[in-house]
N, C-alpha and C positions, 0 to 999 in steps of 0.2 A: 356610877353608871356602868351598866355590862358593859362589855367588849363588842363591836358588833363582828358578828360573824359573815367573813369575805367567804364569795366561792373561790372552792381550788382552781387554780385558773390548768389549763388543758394544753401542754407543750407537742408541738408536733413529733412524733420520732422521728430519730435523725435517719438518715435514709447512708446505711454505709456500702463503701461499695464492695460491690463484687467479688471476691478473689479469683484471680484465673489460675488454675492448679496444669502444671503440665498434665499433659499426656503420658500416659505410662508407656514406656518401650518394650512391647511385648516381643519374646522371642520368635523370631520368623520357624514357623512349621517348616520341618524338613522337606525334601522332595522327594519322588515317589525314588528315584534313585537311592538316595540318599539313606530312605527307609527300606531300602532293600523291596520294593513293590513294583509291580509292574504299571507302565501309564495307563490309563483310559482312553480309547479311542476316543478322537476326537468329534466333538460333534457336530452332527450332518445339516447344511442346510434343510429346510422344507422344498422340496422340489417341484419347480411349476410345469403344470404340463406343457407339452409341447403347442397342442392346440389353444392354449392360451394366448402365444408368442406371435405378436405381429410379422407377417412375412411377404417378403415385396418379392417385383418378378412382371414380366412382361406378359406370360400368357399362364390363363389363370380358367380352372374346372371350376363351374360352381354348382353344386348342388342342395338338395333342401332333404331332410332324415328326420326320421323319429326313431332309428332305432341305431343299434351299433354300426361300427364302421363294418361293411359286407365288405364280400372278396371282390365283387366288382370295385369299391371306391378303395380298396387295395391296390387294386391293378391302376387304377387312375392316376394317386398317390405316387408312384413308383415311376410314374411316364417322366423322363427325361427335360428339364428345362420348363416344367408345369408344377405349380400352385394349386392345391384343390384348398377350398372354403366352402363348408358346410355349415349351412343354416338351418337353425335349430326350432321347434316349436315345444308349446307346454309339454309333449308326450317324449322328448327327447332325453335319455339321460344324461345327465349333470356330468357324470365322467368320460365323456367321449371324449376318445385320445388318440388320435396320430400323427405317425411322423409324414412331414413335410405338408401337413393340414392347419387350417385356419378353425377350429369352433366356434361359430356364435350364437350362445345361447341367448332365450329369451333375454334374459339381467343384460346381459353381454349389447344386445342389440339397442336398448332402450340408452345405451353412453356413445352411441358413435355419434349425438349430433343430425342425424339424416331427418328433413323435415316429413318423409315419407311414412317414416315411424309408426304415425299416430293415425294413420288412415288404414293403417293394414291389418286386418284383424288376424286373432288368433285359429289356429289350425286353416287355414288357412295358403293353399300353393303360393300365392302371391308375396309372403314372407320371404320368397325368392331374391323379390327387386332391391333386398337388404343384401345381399350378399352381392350381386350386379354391383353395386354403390362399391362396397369395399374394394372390390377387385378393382374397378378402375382408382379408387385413391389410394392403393399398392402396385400401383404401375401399368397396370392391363393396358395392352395394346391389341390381344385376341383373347377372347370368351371360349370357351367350350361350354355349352349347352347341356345338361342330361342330366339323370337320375340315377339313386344309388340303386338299381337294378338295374343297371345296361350294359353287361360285360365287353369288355371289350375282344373283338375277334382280331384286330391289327396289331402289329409289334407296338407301330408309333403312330399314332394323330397323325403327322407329316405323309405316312403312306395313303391315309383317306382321304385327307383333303386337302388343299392349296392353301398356305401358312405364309408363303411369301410371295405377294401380288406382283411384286414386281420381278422376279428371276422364273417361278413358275407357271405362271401364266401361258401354256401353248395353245397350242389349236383345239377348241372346243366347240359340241355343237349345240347348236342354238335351235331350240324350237320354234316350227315356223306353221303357224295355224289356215295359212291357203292349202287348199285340197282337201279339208278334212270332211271325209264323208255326211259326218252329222249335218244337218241342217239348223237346226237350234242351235241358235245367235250366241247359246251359251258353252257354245264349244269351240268358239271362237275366242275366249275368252278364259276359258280357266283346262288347264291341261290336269289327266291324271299322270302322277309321274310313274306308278306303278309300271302299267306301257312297256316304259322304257326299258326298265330293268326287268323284264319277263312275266310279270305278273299280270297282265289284260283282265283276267274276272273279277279284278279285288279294286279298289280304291279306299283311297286314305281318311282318316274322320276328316271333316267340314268341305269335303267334297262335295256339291252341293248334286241331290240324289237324279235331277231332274237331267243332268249331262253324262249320268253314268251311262256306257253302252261299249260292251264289250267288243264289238267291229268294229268300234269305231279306229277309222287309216289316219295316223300321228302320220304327220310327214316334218321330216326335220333336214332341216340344208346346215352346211358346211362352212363357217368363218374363224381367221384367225385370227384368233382375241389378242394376244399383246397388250398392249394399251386401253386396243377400246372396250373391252368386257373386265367389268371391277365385280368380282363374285364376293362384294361385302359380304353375304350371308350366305351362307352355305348348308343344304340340310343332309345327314345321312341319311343311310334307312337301316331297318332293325332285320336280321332273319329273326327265323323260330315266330312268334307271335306278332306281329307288324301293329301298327298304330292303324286301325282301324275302326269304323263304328259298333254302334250294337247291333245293328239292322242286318251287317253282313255276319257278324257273330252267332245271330239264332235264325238265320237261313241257310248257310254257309258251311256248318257242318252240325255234327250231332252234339245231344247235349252231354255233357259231361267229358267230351274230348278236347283234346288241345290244337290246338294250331302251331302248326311244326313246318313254316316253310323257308324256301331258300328265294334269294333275287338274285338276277344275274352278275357275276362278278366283275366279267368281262366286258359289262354297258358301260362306253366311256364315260365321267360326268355330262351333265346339258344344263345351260343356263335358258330361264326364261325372258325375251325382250319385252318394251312394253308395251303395256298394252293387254298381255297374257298373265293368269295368277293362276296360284295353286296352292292349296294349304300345307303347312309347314309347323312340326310345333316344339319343343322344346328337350327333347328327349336323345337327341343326337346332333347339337348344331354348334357349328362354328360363326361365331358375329368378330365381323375384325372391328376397328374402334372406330371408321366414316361410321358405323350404324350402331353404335351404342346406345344414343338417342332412341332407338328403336327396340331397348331388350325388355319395354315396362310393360308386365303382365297384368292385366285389368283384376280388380276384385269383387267388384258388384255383378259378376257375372258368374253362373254356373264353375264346377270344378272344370266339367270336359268341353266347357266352351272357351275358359280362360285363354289357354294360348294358344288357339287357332284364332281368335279375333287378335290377340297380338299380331299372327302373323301375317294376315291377311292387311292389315292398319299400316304395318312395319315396311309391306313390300309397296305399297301404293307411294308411303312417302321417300322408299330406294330410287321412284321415280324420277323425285324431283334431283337428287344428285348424282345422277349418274350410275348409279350402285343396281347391280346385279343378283335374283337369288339362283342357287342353281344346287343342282341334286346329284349325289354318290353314291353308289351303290352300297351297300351293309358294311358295315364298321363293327355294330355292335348286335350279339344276340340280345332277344327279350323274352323269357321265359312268365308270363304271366300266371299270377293265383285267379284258379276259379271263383268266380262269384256271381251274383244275381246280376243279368243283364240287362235285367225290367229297369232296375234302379238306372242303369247307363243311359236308356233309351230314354226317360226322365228329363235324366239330367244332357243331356244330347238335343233336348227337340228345337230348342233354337239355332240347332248348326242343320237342320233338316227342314224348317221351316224359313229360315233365316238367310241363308250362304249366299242363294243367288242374290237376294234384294240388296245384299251387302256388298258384292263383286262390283254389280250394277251403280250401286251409289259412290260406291271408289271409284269407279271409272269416269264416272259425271261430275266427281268434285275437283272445284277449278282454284286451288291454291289463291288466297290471296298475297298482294305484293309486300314482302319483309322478309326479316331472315326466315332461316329455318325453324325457329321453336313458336316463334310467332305464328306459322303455318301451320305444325302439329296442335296449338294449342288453339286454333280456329277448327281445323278436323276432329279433334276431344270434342269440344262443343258441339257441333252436327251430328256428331254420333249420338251426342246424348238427347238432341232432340228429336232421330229417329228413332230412338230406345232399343239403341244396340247397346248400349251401355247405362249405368247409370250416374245422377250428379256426384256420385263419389269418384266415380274413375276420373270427372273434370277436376275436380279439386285434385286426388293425388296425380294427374299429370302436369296440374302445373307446381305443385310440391316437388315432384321428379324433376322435373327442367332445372329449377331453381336450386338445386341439390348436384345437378350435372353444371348450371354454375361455377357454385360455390366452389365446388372439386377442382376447378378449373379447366374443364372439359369445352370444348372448340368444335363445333358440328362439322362437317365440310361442308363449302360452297357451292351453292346448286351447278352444277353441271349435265342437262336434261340429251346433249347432244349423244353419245355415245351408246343410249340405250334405243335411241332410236334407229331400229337395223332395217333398212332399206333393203326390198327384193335384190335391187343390180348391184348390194355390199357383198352378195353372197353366192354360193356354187352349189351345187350338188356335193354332195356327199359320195354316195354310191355303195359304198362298201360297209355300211350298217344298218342292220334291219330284227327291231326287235325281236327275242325270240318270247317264247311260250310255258314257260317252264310247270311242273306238276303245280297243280294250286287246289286249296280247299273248296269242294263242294258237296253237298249233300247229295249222296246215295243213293237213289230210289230202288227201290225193291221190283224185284221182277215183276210182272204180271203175267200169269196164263193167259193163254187166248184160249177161249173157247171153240 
């Protein structure tokens, strides 16, 4: 019989191991010494800008830029024991850099966390209330107010305004609306502060038009504040171009000229009690930190309406604690670009249609009983249902609260007594009396007589 034919059977290979072979001991490369070479400088970190660098500090400039740092937020930068933080929008370049400055660019804004964030649109004034935020969670105790066009004409902030409530505080005068010749109930009511500081023919935007009257007799009496007058908010005023509307712009002088004027230097500050308001806006102001609560600029509203409805909002609720606004004479020039005024007047006619019915309805609104945020975010609501505002400003106001919160910010507690200034708190003054200074008006050309 054959053989039968077995398959080859199929052994696994062996699996050997590894060998580990040293390492070769390569000879160590000489040193540049060594080879007679010189070293290489050493190399440089990448270096981060300064305005990148978080910086803390008690009293802080905050302004909002689309374009490089000017010589006015130079001059700012450079003020003694001040912080400036600039905030940035899409039109802002990416390398803005300076010393003793905070930059927050768009990228930059969207990491701080702030719930306000997301209601503030782009381009945008109100992109402001991002930079108000940082400042108080870097320490702010005092705001300085303004723009990167408002030079400064003082050595120091401290020369313009009251910075320490409690050691500076002297004798101030207080405006007192008995005797004023106007008859309309609205002059009772809202002061121009121009008046004061020598200007009578001019008033300020969100003056409401209806109270304008150049005779009209400011009568002011004499008290010494100490204690009882707390000048939480403080406004400057500007020479050269002043913060005014469009209406006194294209009656007021010719076209194509500038407005070049001076306010008196020598008008002591005046605080207003209550009862009395005056618009106030953002371009020269000192906020100490009782009214921080009070620095949120609206953004469902016009550009030139924005922060005069701030300010107007801001002084009604100083009422309820006590708190004080009161006026300085020039700190800063303002040299303005010409431009189309039609577009202002546009954007202006709710502060010409609007001012008194707004005065009026802060005056008539009767705080309900709670803290203080619960109060402003009851006046947000009634603003919006007389559409002075809209439901965006009630959402980011209470986005804002909750953000002043979170920061761990503490409002002060109402104290209503001290702004109330009784006729028999007060004296005569005697020894100041506005004066009149050159102001812009239009020219008229002669006429013959026949």
């Amino acid at each position: 019989l054959p053989k039968p034919i077995l398959p080859t059977p199929i052994l696994p290979k062996p699996i050997l191991p590894t060998p580990i072979l040293p390492k070769p001991i390569l000879p160590k490369p000489p040193t540049h010494e060594e080879a007679g070479q010189a070293s290489p400088p050493p190399r440089e970190k990448e270096a981060i800008p300064s305005s990148e660098i978080d910086l803390f500090g008690d009293k802080w400039i905050v302004i909002t830029t689309i374009q490089y740092p000017t010589d006015a937020v130079r001059t700012m930068a450079s003020q003694p024991g001040w912080k400036v933080v600039a905030v940035g929008d899409q039109k802002t370049p990416d390398d803005w850099d300076l010393e003793n400055c905070v930059f927050l660019s768009v990228q930059r804004q969207a990491t701080l966390g702030y719930k306000i964030h997301d209601f503030i649109p782009y381009k945008h004034y109100g992109r402001k209330n991002i930079g108000y935020l940082y400042a108080i969670q870097h320490g702010a105790k005092i705001i300085y107010d303004t723009d990167d066009d408002n030079e400064l004409i003082v050595d120091s902030l401290a020369d313009a305004f009251i910075l320490d409530l409690d050691q500076k505080v002297t004798d101030m005068l207080v405006y007192d609306p008995v005797g004023q010749s106007h008859k309309d109930q609205q002059a009772q009511m809202v002061v121009n502060p121009y008046v004061h500081f020598g200007q009578p023919n001019m008033w300020p935007r969100g003056f409401p038009l209806s109270a304008i009257d150049p005779q009209n007799a400011v009568s002011y009496r004499y008290k010494k504040a100490g204690p009882e007058i707390r000048p939480y908010v403080q406004q400057g005023l500007a020479n050269g171009d002043p913060d005014v509307d469009a209406i006194f712009r294209v009656t007021r002088k010719h076209s194509g000229a500038k407005i070049d004027l001076t306010f008196d230097r020598d008008a002591p500050p005046v605080t207003l009690p209550r009862g009395v308001m005056s618009p106030f806006n953002t371009q020269n102001t000192i906020i100490h930190e009782q009214a921080f609560w009070g620095l949120l600029v609206p953004v469902t509203t016009t550009f030139r309406v924005c922060d005069i409805w701030r300010g107007y909002w801001l002084q009604r609720v100083l009422w309820e604690v006590g708190g004080t606004l009161s006026f300085h004479t020039a700190s800063v020039y303002q040299d303005r670009n010409e431009h189309v005024y039609f577009f202002d007047q546009v954007d202006e006619f709710p502060l010409y249609n609007s001012s008194k019915f707004f005065v009026n309805f802060l005056r008539d609104w009767v705080p309900p009983k709670g803290d203080l945020f619960s109060q402003i975010q009851d006046l947000s609501r009634k603003m919006e249902k007389q559409k002075l505002w809209k439901l965006g400003d009630v959402e980011l106001m209470t986005a804002w609260l909750q953000d002043l919160t979170k920061l761990g910010y503490k409002p002060p507690v109402g104290n209503k007594a001290p702004m109330a200034l009784q006729n028999n708190e007060l004296s005569p003054l005697g020894d100041f009396q506005p004066k009149s200074l050159p102001s812009s008006l239009l020219k008229m050309p002669n006429i013959r007589q026949k």
